[in-house]
N, C-alpha and C positions, 0 to 999 in steps of 0.2 A: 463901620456902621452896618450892622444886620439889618436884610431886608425883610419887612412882613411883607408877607403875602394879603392883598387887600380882600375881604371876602362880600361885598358889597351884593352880590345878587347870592340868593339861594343855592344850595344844591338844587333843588327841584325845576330853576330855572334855566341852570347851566345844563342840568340833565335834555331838558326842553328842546333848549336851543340846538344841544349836540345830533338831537333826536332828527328833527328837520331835518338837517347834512346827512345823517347815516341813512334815517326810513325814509325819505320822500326827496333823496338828492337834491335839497336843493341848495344853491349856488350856496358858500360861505357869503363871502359880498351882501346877500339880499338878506340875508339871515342877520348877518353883524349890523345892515344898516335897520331891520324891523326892530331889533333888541335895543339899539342904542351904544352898540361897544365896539370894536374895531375888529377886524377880519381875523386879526393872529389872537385877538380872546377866543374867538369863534374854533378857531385851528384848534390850540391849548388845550379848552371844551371838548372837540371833536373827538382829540386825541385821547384825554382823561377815560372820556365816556367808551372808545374800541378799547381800551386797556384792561377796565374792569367789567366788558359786556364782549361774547361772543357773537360777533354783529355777520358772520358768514351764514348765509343761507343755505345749509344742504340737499336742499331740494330744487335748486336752479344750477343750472351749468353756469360756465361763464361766460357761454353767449347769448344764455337764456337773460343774465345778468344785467348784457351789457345794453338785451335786446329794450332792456324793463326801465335801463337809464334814459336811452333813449325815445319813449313813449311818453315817458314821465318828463323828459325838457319839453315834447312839442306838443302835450296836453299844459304845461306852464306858459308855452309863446300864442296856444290858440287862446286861453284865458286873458293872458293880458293883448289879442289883439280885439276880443270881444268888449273886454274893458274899453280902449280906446273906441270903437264903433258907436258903443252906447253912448260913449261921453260927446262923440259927434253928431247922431241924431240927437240928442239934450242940447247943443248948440244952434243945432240950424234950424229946429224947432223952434228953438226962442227967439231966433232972429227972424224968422220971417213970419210973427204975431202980428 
């Protein structure tokens, strides 16, 4: 039995999604759960999109690289701890009406 290939989201959305993980590192996991598909579509994606895209940066070292990954996870952990702070004062607000 040959297997098709199921093609159910765009190109332009696979592109998307690969695009988060390569420009703006963000986790596969959070990426595969905002889309709706599982972590190894995400990989698949990731993988597709460096094959046919030069995704190296020649104007960063690689410890400019790795300085730029790590900025980019703790400008994502300061977002979602502001997220939750907000969602705390919206609570204790309401409860003490």
């Amino acid at each position: 039995m040959a297997h098709k290939k199921s093609r159910r989201h765009s190109a332009e959305f696979r592109e998307a999604a690969a695009r988060e993980v390569v420009d703006k590192s963000r986790p596969v996991d959070d990426v595969a759960r905002d889309c709706g598909v599982t972590g190894q579509t995400i990989r698949n994606w990731v993988r597709e999109f460096r094959a046919g895209h030069d995704t190296t940066d020649p104007e960063l070292s690689g410890d400019e690289r790795a300085r730029l990954r790590e900025l980019e996870r703790r400008v994502r952990e300061l977002e979602e701890e502001n997220r939750f702070l907000g969602k705390s004062v919206a609570f204790f607000a309401k409860k003490h009406r």
